[in-house]
ROMAR-707628 format. One record per residue: residue in one letter; x, y, z of N, C-alpha, C in turn. Coordinates in Angstrom, 3 decimals, padded with zeros to 6 digits. Layout:
N
<node><code>a</code><n_east>X</n_east><n_north>Y</n_north><n_up>Z</n_up><ca_east>X</ca_east><ca_north>Y</ca_north><ca_up>Z</ca_up><c_east>X</c_east><c_north>Y</c_north><c_up>Z</c_up></node>
...
// end
This chain:
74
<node><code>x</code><n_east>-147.298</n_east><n_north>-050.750</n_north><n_up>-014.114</n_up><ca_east>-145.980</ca_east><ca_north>-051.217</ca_north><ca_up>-014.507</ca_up><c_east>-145.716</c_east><c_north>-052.593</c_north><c_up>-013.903</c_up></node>
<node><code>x</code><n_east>-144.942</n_east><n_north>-053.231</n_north><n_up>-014.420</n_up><ca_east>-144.689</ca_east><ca_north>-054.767</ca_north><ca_up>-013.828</ca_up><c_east>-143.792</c_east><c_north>-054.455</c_north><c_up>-013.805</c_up></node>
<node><code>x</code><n_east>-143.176</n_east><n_north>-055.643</n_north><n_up>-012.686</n_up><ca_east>-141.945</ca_east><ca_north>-055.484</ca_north><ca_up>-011.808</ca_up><c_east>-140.669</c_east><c_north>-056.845</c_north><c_up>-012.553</c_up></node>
<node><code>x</code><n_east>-139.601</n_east><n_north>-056.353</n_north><n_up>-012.930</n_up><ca_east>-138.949</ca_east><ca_north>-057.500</ca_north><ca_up>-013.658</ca_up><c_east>-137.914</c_east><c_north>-058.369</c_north><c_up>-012.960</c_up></node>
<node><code>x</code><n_east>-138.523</n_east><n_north>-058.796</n_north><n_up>-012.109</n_up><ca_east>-138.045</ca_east><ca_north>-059.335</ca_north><ca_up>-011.133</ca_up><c_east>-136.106</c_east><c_north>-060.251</c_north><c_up>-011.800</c_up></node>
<node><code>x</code><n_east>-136.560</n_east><n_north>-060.915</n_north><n_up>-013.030</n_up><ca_east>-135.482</ca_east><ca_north>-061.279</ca_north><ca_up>-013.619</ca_up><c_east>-134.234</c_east><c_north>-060.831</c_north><c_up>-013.633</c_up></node>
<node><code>x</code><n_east>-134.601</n_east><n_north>-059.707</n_north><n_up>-013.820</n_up><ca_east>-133.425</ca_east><ca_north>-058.470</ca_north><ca_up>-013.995</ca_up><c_east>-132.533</c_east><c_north>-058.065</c_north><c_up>-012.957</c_up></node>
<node><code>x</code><n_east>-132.774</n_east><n_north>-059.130</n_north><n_up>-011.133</n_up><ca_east>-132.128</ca_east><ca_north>-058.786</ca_north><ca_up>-010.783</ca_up><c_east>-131.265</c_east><c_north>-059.686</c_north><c_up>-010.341</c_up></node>
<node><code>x</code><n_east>-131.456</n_east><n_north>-060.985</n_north><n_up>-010.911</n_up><ca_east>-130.271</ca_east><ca_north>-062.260</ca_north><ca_up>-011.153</ca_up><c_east>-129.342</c_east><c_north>-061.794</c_north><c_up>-012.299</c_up></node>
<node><code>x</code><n_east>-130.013</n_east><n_north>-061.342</n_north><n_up>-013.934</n_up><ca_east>-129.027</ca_east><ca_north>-061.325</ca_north><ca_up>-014.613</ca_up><c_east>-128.127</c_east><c_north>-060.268</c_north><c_up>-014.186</c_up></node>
<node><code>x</code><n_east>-128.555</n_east><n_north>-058.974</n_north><n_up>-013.527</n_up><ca_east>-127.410</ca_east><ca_north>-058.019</ca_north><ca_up>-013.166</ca_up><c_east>-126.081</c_east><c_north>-059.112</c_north><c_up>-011.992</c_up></node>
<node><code>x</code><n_east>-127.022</n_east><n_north>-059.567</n_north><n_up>-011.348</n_up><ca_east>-125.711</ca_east><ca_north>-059.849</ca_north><ca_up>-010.329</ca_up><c_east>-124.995</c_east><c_north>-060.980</c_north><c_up>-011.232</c_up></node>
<node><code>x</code><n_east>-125.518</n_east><n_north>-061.805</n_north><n_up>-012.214</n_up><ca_east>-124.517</ca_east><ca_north>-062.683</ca_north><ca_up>-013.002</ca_up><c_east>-123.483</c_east><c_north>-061.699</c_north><c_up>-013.838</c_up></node>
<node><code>x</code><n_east>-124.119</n_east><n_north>-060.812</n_north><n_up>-014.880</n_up><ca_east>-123.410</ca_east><ca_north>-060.210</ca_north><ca_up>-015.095</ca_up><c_east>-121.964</c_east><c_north>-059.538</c_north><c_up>-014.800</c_up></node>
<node><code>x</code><n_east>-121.801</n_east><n_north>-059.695</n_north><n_up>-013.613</n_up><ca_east>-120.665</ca_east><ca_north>-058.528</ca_north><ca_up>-012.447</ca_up><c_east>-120.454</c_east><c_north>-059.856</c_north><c_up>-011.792</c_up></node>
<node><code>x</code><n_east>-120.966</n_east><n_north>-061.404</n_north><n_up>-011.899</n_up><ca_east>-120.074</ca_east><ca_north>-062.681</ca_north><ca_up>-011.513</ca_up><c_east>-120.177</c_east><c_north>-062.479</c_north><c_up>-010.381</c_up></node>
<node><code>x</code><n_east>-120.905</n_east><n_north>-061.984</n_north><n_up>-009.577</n_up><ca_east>-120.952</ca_east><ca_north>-062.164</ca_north><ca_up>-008.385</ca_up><c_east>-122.080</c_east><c_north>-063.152</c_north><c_up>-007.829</c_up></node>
<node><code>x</code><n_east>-121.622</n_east><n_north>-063.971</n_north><n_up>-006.648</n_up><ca_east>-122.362</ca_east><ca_north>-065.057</ca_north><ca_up>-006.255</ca_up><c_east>-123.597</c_east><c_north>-064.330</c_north><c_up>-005.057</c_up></node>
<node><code>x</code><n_east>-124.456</n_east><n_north>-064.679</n_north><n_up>-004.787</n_up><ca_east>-125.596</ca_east><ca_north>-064.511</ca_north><ca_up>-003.945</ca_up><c_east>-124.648</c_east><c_north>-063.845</c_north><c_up>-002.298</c_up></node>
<node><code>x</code><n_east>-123.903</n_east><n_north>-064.683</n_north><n_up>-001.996</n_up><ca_east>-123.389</ca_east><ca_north>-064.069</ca_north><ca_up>-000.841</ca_up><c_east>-122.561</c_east><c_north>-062.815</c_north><c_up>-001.110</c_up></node>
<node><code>x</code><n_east>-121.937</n_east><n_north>-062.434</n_north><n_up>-001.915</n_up><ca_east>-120.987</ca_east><ca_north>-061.865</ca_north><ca_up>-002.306</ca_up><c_east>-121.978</c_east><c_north>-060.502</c_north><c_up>-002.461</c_up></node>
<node><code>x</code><n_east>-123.050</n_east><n_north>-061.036</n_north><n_up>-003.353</n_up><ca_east>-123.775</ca_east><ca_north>-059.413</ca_north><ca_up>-003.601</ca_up><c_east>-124.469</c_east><c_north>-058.981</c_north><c_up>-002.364</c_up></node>
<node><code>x</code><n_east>-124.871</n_east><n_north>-059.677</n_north><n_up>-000.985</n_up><ca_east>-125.402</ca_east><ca_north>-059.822</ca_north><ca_up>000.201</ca_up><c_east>-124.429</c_east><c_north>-058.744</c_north><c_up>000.670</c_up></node>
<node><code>x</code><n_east>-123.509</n_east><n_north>-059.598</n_north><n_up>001.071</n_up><ca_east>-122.182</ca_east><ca_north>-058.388</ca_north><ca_up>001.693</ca_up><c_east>-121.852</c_east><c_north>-057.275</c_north><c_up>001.196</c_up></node>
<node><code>x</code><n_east>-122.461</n_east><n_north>-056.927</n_north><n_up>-000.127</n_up><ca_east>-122.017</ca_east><ca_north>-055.705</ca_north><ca_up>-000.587</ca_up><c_east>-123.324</c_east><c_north>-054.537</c_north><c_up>-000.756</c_up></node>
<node><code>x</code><n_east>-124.238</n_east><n_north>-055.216</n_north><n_up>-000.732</n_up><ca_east>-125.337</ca_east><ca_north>-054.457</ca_north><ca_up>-000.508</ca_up><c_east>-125.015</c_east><c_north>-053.796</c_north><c_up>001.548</c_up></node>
<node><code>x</code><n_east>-124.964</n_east><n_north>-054.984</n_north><n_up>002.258</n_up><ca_east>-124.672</ca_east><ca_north>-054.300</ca_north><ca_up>003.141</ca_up><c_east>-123.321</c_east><c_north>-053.105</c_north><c_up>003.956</c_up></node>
<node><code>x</code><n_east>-121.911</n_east><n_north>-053.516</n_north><n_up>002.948</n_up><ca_east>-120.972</ca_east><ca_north>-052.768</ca_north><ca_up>003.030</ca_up><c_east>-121.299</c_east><c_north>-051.716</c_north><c_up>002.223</c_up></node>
<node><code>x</code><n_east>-121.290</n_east><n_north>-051.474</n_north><n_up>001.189</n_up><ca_east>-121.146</ca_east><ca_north>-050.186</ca_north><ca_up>-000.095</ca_up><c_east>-122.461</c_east><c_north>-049.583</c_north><c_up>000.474</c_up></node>
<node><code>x</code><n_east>-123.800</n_east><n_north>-050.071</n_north><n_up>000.347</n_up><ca_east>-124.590</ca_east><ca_north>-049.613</ca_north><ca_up>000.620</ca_up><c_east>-125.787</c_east><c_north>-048.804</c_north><c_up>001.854</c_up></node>
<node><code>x</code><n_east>-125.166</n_east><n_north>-049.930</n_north><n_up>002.685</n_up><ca_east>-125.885</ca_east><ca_north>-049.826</ca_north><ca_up>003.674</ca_up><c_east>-127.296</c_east><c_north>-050.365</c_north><c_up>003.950</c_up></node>
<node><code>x</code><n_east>-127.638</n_east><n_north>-051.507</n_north><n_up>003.518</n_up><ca_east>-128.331</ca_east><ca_north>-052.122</ca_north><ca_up>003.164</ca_up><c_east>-128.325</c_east><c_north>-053.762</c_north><c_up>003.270</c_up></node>
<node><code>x</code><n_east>-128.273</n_east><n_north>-054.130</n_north><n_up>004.464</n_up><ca_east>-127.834</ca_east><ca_north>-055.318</ca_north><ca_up>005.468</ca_up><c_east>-129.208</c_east><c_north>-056.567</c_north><c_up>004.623</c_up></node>
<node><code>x</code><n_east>-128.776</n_east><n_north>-057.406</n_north><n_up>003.881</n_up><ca_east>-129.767</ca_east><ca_north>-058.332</ca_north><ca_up>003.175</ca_up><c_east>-129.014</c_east><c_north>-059.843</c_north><c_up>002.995</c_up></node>
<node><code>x</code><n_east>-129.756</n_east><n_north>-060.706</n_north><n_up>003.666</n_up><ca_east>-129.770</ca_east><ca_north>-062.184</ca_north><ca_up>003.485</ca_up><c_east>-129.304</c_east><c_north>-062.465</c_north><c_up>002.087</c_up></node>
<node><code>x</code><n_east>-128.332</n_east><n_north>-063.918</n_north><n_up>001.772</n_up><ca_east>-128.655</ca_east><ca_north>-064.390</ca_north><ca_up>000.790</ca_up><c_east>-129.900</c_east><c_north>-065.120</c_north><c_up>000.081</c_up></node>
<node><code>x</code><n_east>-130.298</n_east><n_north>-065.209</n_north><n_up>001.329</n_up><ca_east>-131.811</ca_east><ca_north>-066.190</ca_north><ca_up>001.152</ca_up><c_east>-133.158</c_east><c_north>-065.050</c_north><c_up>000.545</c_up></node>
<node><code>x</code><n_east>-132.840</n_east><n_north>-063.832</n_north><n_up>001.331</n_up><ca_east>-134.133</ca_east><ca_north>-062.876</ca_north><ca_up>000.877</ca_up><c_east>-133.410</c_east><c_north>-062.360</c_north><c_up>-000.988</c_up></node>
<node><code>x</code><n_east>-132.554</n_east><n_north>-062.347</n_north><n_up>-001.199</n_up><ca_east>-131.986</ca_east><ca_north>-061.952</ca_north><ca_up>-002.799</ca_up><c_east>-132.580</c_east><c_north>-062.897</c_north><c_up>-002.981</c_up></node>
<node><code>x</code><n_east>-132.265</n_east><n_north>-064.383</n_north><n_up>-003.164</n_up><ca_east>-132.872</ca_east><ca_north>-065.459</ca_north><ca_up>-004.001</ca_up><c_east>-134.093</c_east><c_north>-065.488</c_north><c_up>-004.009</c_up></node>
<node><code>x</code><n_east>-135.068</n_east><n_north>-064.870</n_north><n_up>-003.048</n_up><ca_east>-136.721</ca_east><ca_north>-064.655</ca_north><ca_up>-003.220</ca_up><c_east>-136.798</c_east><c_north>-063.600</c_north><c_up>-004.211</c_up></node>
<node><code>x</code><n_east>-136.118</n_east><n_north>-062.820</n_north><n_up>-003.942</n_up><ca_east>-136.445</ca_east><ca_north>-061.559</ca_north><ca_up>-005.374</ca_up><c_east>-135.806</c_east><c_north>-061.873</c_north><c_up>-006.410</c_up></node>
<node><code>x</code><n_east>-134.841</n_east><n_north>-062.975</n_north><n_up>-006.525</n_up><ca_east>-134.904</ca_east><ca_north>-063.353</ca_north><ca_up>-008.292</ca_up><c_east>-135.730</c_east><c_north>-064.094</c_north><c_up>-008.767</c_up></node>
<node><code>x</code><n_east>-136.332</n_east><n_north>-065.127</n_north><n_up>-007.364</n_up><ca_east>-137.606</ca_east><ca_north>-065.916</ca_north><ca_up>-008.064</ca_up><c_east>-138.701</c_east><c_north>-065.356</c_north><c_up>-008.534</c_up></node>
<node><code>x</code><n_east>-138.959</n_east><n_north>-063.715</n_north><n_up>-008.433</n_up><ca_east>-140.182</ca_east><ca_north>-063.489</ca_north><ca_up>-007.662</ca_up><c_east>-140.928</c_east><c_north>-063.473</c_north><c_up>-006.970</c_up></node>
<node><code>x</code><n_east>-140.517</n_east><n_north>-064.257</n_north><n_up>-005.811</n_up><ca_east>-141.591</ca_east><ca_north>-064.866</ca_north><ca_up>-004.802</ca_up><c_east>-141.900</c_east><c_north>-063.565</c_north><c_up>-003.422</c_up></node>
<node><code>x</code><n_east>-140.712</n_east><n_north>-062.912</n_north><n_up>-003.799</n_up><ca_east>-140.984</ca_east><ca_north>-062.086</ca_north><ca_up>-002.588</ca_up><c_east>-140.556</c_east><c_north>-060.491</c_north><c_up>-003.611</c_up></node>
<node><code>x</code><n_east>-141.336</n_east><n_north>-059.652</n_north><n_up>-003.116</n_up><ca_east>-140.674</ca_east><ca_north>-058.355</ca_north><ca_up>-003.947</ca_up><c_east>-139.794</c_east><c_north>-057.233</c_north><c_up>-003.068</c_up></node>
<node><code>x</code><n_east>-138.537</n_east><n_north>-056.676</n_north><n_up>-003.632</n_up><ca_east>-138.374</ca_east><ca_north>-056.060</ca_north><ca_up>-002.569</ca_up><c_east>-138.538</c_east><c_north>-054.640</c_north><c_up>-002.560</c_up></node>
<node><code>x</code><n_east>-138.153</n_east><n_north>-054.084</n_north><n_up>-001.429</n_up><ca_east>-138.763</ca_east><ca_north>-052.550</ca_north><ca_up>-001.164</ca_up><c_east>-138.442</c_east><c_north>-051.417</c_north><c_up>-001.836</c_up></node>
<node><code>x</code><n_east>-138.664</n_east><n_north>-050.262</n_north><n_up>-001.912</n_up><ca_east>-138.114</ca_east><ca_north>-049.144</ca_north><ca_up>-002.367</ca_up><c_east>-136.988</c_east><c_north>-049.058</c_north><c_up>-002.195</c_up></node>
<node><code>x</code><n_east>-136.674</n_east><n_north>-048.737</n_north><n_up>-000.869</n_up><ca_east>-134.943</ca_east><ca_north>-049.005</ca_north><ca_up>-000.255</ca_up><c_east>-134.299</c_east><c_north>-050.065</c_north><c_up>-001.219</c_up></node>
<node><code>x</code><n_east>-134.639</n_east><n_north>-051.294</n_north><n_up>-000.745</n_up><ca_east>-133.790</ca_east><ca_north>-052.244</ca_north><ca_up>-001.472</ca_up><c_east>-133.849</c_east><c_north>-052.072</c_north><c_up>-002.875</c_up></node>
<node><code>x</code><n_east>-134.728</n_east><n_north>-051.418</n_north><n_up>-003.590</n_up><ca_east>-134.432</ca_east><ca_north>-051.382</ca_north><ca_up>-005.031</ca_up><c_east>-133.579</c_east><c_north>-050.298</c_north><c_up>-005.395</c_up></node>
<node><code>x</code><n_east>-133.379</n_east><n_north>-049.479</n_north><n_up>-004.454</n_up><ca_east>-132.517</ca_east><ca_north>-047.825</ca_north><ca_up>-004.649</ca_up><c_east>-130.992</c_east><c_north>-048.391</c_north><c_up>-004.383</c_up></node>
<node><code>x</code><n_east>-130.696</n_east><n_north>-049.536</n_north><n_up>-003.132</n_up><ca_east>-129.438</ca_east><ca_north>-049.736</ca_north><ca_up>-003.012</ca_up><c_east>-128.803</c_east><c_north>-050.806</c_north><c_up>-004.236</c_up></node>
<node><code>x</code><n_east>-129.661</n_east><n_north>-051.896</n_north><n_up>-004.744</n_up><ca_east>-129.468</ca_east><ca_north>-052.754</ca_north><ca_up>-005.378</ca_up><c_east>-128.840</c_east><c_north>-052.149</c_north><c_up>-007.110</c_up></node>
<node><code>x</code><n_east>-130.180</n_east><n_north>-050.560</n_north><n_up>-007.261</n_up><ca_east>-129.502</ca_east><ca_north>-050.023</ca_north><ca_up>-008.208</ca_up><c_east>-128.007</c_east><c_north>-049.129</c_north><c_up>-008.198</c_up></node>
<node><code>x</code><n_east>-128.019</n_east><n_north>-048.869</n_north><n_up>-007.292</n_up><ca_east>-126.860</ca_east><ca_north>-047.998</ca_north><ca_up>-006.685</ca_up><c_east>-125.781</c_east><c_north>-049.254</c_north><c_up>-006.799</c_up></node>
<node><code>x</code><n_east>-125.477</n_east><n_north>-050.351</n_north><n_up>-006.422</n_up><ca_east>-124.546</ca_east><ca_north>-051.459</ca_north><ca_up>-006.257</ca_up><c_east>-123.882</c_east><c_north>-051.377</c_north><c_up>-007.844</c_up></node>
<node><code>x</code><n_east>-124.910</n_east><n_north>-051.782</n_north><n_up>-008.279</n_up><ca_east>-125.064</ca_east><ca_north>-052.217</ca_north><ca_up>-009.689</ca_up><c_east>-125.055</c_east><c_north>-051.163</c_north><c_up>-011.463</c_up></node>
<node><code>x</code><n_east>-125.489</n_east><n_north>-049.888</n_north><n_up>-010.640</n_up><ca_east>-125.212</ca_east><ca_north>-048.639</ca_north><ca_up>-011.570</ca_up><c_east>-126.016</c_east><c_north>-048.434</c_north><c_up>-012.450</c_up></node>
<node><code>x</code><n_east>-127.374</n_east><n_north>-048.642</n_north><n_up>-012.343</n_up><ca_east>-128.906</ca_east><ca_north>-048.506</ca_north><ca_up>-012.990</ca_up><c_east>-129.413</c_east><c_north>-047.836</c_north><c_up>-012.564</c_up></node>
<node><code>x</code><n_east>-130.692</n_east><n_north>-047.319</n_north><n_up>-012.801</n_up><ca_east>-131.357</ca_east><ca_north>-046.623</ca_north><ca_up>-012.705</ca_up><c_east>-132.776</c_east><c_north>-047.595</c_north><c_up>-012.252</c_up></node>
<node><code>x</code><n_east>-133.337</n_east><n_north>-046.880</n_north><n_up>-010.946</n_up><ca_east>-134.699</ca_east><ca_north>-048.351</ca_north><ca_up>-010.629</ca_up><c_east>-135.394</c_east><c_north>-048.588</c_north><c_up>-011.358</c_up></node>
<node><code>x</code><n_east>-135.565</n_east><n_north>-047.410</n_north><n_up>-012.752</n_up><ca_east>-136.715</ca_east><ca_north>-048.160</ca_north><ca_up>-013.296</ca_up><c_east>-136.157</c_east><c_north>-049.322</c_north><c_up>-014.325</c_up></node>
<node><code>x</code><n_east>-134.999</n_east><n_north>-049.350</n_north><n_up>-014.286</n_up><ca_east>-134.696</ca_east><ca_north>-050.843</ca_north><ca_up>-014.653</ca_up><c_east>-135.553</c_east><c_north>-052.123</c_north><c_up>-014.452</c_up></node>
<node><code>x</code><n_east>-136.038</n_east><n_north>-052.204</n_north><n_up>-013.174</n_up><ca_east>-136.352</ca_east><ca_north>-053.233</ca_north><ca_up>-012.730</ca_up><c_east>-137.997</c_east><c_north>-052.951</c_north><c_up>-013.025</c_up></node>
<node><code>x</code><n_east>-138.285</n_east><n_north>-052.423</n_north><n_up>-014.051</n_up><ca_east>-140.006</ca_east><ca_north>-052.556</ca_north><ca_up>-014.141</ca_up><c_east>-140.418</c_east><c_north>-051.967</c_north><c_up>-015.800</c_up></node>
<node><code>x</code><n_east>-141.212</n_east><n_north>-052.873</n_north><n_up>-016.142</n_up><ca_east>-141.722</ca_east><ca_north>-052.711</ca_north><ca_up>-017.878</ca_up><c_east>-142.784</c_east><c_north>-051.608</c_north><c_up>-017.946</c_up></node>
<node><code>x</code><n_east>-142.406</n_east><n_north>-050.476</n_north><n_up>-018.478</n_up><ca_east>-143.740</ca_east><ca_north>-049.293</ca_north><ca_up>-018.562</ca_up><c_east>-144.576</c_east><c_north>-049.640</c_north><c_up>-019.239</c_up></node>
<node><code>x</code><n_east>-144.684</n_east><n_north>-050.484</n_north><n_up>-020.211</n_up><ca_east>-145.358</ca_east><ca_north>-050.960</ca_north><ca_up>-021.185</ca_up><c_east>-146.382</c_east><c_north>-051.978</c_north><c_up>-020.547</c_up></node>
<node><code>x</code><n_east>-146.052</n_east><n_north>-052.413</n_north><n_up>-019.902</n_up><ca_east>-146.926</ca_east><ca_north>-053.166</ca_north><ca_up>-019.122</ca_up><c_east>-148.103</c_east><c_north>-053.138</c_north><c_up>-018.349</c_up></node>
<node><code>x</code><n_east>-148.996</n_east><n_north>-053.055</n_north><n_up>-018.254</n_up><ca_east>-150.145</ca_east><ca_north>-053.154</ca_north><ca_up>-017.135</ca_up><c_east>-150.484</c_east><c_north>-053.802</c_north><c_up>-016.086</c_up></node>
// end
């Protein structure tokens, strides 16, 4: 499966929230204490993030994780 890394800028545009804004709320709502700087690596792709962080990010946001990955893919 590939990982759609994209998918997790357009969610936070979607809901208009800015990089810091979704930072603080991953760590309030969630529990899940994350840099603005480490989000902007996982919308570039450059960095991928963890199980955890993909369980809270979906939880923030109201998806399901496999959102963030193409089955179709190899």
């Amino acid at each position: 499966m590939k990982f759609r890394y994209q998918r997790i800028r357009e969610l936070r545009l979607k809901h208009g929230h800015p990089l810091r804004l979704t930072s603080r709320l991953l760590g309030s709502r969630c529990k899940y204490p994350i840099s603005p700087g480490a989000l902007c690596l996982w919308e570039k792709g450059k960095a991928m993030p963890s199980v955890k962080a993909l369980m809270a990010y979906s939880e923030l946001y109201g998806v399901e994780p496999g959102y963030f990955f193409d089955p179709s893919a190899n």
